[in-house]
C-alpha positions as CSV (number, residue, x, y, z in Angstrom):
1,X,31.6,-86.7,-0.4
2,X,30.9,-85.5,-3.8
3,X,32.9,-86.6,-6.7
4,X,33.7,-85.1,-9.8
5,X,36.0,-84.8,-12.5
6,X,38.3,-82.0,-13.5
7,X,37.1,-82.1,-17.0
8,X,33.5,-81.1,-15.5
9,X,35.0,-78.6,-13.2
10,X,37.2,-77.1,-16.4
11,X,33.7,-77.0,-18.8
12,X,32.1,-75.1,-15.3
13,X,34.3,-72.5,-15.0
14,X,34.2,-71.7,-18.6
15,X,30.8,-71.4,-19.0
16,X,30.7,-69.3,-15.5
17,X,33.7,-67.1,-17.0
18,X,31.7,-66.8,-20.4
19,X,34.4,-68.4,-21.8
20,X,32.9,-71.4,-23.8
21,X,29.4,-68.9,-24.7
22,X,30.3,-65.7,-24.9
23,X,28.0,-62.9,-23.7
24,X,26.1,-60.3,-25.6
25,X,27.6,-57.0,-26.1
26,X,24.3,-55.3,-24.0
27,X,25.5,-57.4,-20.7
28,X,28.9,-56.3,-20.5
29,X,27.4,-55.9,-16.2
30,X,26.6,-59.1,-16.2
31,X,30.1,-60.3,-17.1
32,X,31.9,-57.8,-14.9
33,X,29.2,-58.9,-11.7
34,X,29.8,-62.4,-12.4
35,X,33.4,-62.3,-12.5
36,X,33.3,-60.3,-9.1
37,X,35.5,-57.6,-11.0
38,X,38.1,-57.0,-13.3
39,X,41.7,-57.1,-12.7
40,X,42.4,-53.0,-14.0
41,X,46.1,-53.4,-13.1
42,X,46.5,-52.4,-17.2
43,X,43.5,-51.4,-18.8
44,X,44.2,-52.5,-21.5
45,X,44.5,-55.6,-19.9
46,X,40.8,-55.3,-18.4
47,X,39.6,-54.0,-21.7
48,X,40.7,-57.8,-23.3
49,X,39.9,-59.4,-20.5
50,X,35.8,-58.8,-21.1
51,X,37.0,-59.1,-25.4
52,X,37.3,-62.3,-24.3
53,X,34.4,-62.8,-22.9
54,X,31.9,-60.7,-24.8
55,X,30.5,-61.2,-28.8
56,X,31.3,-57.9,-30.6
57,X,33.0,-55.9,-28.1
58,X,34.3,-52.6,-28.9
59,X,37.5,-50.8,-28.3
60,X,35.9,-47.9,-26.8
61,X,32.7,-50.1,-24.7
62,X,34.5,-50.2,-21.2
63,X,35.4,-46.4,-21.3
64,X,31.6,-45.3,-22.0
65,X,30.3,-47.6,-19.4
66,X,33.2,-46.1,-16.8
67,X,33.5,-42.5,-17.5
68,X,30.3,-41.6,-19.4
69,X,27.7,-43.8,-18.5
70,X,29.1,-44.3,-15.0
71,X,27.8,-47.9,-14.8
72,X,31.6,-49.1,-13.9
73,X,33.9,-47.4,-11.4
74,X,37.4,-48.1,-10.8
75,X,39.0,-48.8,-7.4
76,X,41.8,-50.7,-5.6
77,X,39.8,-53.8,-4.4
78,X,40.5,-57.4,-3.7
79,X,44.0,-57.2,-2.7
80,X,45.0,-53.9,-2.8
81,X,45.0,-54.3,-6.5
82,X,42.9,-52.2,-9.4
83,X,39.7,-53.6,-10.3
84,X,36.8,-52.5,-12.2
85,X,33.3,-53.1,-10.5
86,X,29.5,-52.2,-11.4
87,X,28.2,-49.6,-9.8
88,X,25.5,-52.1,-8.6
89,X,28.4,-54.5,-7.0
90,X,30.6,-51.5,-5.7
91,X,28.8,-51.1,-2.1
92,X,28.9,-55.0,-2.0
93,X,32.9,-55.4,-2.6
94,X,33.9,-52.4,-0.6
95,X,31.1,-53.3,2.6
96,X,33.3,-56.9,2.6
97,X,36.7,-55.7,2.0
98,X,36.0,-52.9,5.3
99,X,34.3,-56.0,7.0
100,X,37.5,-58.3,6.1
101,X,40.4,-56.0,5.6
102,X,39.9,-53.0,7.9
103,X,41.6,-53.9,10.8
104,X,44.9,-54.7,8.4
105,X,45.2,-51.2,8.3
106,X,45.3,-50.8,11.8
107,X,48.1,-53.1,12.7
108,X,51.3,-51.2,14.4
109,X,53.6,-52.7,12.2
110,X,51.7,-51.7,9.2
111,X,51.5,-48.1,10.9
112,X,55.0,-48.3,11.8
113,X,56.0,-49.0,8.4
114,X,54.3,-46.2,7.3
115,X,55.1,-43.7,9.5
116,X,51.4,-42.9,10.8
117,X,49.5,-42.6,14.2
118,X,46.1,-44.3,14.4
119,X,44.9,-41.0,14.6
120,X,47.0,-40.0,11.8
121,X,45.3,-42.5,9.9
122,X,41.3,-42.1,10.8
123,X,41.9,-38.4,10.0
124,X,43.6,-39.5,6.3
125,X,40.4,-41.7,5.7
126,X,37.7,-39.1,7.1
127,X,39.8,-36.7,4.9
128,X,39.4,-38.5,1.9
129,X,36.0,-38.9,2.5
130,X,35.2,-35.1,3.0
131,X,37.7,-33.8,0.3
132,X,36.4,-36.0,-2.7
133,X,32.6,-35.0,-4.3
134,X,31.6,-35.9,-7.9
135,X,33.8,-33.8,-9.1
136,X,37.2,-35.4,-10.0
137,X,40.1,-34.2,-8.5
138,X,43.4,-34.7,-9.5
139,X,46.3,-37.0,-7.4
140,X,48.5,-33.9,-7.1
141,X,45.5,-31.8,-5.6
142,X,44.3,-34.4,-3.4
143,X,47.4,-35.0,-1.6
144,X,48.5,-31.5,-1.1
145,X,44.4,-31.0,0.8
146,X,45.2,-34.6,2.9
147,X,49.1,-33.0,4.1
148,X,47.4,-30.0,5.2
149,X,44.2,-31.7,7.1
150,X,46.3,-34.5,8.6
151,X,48.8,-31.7,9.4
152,X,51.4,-33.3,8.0
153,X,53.0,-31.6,5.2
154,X,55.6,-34.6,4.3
155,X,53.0,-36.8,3.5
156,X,52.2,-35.0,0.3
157,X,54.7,-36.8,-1.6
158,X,54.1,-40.4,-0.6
159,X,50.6,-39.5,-1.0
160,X,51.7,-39.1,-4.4
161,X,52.9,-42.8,-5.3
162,X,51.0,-44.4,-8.0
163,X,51.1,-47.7,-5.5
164,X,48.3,-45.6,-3.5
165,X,49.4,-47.2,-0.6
166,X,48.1,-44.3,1.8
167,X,45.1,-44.3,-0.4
168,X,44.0,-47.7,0.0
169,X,42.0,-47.9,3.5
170,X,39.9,-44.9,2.5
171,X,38.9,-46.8,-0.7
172,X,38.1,-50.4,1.2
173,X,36.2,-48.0,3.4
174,X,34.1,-47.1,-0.1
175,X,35.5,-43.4,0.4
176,X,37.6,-43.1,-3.2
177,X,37.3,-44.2,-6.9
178,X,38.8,-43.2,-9.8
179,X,37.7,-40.2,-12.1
180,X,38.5,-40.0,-15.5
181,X,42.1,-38.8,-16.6
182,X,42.7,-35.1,-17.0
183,X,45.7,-35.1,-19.3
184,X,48.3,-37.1,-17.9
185,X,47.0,-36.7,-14.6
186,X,44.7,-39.5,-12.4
187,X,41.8,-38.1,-11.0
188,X,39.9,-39.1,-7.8
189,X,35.7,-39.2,-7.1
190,X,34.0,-40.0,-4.2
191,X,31.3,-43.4,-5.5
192,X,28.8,-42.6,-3.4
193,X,28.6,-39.3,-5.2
194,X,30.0,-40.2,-8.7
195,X,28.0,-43.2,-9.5
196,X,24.1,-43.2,-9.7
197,X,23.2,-45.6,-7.4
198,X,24.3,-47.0,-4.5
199,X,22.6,-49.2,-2.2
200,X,23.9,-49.9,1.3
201,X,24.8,-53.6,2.5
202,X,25.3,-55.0,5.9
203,X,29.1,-55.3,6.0
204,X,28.7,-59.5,7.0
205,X,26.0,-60.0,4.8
206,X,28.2,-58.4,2.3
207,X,31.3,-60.8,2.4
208,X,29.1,-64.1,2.6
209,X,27.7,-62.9,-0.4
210,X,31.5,-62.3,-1.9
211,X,32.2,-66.0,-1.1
212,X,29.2,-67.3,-2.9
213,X,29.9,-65.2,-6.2
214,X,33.5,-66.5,-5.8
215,X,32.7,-69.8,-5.8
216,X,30.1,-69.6,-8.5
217,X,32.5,-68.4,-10.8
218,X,36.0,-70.0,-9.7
219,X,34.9,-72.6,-7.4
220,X,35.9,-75.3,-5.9
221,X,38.6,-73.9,-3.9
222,X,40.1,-74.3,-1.1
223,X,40.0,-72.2,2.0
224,X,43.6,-71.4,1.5
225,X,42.8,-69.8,-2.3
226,X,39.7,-67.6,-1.4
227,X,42.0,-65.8,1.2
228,X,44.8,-65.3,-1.2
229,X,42.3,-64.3,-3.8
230,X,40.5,-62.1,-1.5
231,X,43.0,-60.5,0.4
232,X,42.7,-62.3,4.0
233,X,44.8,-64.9,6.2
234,X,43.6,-68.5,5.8
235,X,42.3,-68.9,9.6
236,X,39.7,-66.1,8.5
237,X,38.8,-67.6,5.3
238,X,38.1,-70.9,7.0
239,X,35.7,-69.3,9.8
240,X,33.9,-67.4,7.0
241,X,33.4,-70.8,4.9
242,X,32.2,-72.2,8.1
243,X,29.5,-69.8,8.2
244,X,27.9,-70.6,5.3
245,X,27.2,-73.7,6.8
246,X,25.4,-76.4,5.0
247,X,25.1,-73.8,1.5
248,X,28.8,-75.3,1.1
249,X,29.9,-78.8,0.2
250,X,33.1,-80.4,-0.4
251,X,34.3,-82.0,-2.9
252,X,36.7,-84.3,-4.7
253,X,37.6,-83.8,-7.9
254,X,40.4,-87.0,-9.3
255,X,42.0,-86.8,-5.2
256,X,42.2,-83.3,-4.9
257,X,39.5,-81.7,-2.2
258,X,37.7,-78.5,-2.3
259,X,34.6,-76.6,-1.7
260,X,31.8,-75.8,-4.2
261,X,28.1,-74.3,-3.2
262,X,25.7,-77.0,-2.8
263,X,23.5,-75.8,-5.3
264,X,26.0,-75.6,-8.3
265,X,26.9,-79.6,-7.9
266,X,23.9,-81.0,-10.4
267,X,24.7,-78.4,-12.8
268,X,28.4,-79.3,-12.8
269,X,27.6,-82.9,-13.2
270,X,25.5,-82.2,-16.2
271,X,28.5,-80.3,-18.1
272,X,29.6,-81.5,-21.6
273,X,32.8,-81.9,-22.3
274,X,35.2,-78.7,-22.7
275,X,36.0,-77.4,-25.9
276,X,37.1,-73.8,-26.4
277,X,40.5,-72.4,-27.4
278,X,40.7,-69.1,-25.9
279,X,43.3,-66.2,-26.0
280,X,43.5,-64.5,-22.8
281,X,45.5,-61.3,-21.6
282,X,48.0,-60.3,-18.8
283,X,46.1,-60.1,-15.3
284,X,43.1,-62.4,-16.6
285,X,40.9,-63.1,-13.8
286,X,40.9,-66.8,-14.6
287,X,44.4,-66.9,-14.5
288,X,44.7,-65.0,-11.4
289,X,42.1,-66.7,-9.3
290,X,43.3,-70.0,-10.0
291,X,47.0,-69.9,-9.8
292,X,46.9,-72.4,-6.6
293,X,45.7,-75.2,-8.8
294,X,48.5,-74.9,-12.1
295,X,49.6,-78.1,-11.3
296,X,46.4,-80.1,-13.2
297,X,46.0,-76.0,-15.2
298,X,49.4,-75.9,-16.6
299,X,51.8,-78.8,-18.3
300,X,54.4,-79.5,-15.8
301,X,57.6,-77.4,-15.8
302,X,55.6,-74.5,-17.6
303,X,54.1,-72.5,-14.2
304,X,57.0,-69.8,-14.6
305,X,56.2,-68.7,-18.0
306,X,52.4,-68.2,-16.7
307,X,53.1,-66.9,-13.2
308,X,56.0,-64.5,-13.4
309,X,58.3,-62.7,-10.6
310,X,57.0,-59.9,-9.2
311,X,53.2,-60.6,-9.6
312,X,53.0,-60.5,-13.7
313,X,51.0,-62.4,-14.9
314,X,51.5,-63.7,-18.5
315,X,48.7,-63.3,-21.2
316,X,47.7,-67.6,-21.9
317,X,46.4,-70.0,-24.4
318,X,43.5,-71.6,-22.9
319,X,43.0,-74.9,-24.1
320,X,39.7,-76.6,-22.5
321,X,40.4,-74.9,-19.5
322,X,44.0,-75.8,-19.4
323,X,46.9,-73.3,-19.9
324,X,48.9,-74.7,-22.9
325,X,50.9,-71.8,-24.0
326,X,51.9,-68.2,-23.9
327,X,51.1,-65.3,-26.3
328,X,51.6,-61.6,-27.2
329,X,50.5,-59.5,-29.8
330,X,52.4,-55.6,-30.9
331,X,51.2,-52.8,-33.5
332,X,52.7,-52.2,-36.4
333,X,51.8,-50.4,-39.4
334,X,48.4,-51.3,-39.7
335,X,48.7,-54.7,-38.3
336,X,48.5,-56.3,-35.1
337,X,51.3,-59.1,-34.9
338,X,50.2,-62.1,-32.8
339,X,53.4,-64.2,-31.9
340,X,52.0,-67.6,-29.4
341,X,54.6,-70.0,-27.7
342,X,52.5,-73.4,-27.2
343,X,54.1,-75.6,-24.5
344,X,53.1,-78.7,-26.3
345,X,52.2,-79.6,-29.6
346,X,49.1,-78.8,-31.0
347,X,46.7,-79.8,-33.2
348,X,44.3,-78.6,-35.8
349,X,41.7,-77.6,-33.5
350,X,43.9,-75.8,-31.6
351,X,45.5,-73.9,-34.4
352,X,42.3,-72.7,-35.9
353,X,41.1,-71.8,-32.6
354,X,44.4,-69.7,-32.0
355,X,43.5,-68.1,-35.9
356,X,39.9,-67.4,-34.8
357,X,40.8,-66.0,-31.9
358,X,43.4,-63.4,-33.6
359,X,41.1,-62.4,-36.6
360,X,38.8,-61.3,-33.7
361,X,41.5,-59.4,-31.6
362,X,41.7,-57.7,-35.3
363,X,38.9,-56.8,-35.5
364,X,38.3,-55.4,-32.1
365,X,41.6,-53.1,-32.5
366,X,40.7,-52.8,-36.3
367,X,43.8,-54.1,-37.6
368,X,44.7,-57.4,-39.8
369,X,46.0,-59.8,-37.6
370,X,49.0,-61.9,-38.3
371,X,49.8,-64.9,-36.7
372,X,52.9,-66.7,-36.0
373,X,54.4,-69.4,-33.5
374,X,57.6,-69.0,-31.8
């Protein structure tokens, strides 16, 4: 078995996250691909999120490439949750989520709960699919033309829930997207029609491929943490890592086990030592994905102020790839007021990494940054 280090698994995933070298502002795709998505929960959240990861970033970047350029689309993905995908990637991650997810959808008590036939259901998704064009439409209009095809008039208002529970399987069947607000209002596209290109994927082709981008970026993991990343029970995971046969190889990294593609091992080895001090915001991807491993992430007793009730996630100081403290920042008369709580004490390195780090968040929402520590 392979052996390796956490500090080399810590300097991998930074440079995989573009987290030790940031990107260039021209391959904001690249980041977005490589990450397999961005957590769009808050998108303001996403929009720091790549910040972090990309030299030069401006405020109004992600919004171009999503509602004018169409070169990002917006969807619940991994999850159920909102991400933000390339229009390249989007056929990929919706082809696995059907492959992987589809039948979830299906189950009698999730029908039950929901108060729909099976029929009920196919006709909501084929619905969607025949209601939506390139031309957004808003939540309130959508929902009024599903009550009325489904032939179920109370539906409207549940098909009104920002949750988009009823929503979901027609967009892990690659039927829905998000348009661009109109007003206050959330609008609705179909991709294949919104965004310029899509290519079609076989549907297992499509999910092996998920699992090697996944553990290019956030790997090694366990079969247990690509399910709960991905959205899928752990007996699944663990037949769909078996599949990829002899690409995969496990490792041990200081007595902990986990599995990393075969070809990613000699460039791990070669790693230098971490050394990046990072702000990163609520819903980070790297904070997400990795939540399994805060023991050897997080300085013991600190997981709760990271990992909140309720699936918040906490915005984090990242420290070499560890999680050392917390952090927020709030407007205020032409300033941008960065307060971090550090869970241990920190040096000079650290504190001019946290300074750097705010006179760039100032200059990406144009304000002066002040820093303070609670």
């Amino acid at each position: 078995m392979t052996s390796l280090s956490w500090n080399q698994i810590h300097a991998w995933r930074l440079e995989r996250h573009f987290l030790s070298k940031r990107a260039r502002r021209e391959t904001l795709l690249d980041v977005v691909s490589r990450l397999v998505g961005v957590h769009a929960q808050v998108m303001s959240a996403a929009e720091l999120s790549l910040w972090a990861r990309i030299e030069d970033l401006r405020q109004q970047d992600v919004g171009n490439a999503l509602w004018e350029k169409r070169l990002l689309a917006k969807t619940w993905a991994m999850r159920g949750t909102l991400h933000l995908l390339t229009a390249r990637d989007f056929p990929l991650v919706v082809r696995a989520l059907g492959n992987s997810v589809a039948n979830f959808y299906r189950r009698g008590s999730w029908l039950k709960f929901n108060n729909l036939s099976l029929q009920e259901l196919e006709t909501l998704v084929t619905g969607v699919r025949d209601r939506l064009s390139d031309e957004p439409v808003t939540r309130e209009q959508l929902a009024s033309r599903l009550a009325e095809h489904v032939g179920q008039p109370h539906l409207r208002d549940r098909l009104l829930s920002g949750w988009g529970v009823l929503l979901k399987p027609a967009s892990h069947a690659g039927y829905l997207a998000f348009g661009p607000n109109r007003g206050q209002n959330v609008t609705f596209v179909r991709p294949d029609l919104w965004l310029g290109e899509w290519q079609e994927v076989d549907p297992d082709e499509a999910l092996e491929e998920v699992v090697r981008r996944y553990l290019n970026t956030y790997g090694p993991a366990t079969t247990d943490e690509f399910g709960r990343w991905w959205g899928i029970d752990v007996s699944k995971a663990k037949r769909l890592f078996t599949r990829l046969g002899d690409d995969l190889v496990q490792v041990d990294v200081e007595g902990w086990r986990g599995w990393m593609l075969a070809s990613s091992i000699d460039a791990i080895r070669a790693m230098p030592e971490p050394d990046v001090v990072r702000l990163l915001p609520h819903f980070d991807v790297y904070v997400v994905a990795l939540g399994r491993q805060s023991d050897v992430l997080v300085p013991a007793g600190h997981r709760a102020r990271i990992y909140r009730n309720q699936g918040w996630i906490s915005p984090v100081v990242l420290v070499d790839g560890r999680m050392v403290g917390v952090w927020e920042y709030e407007k205020r008369r032409g300033k941008v007021a960065v307060t971090v709580d550090l869970f241990e004490p920190a040096d000079d390195r650290i504190r001019a990494g946290i300074q750097a780090e705010a006179e760039r968040l100032g200059r990406f929402l144009e304000l002066e940054p002040v820093v303070a520590y609670a």
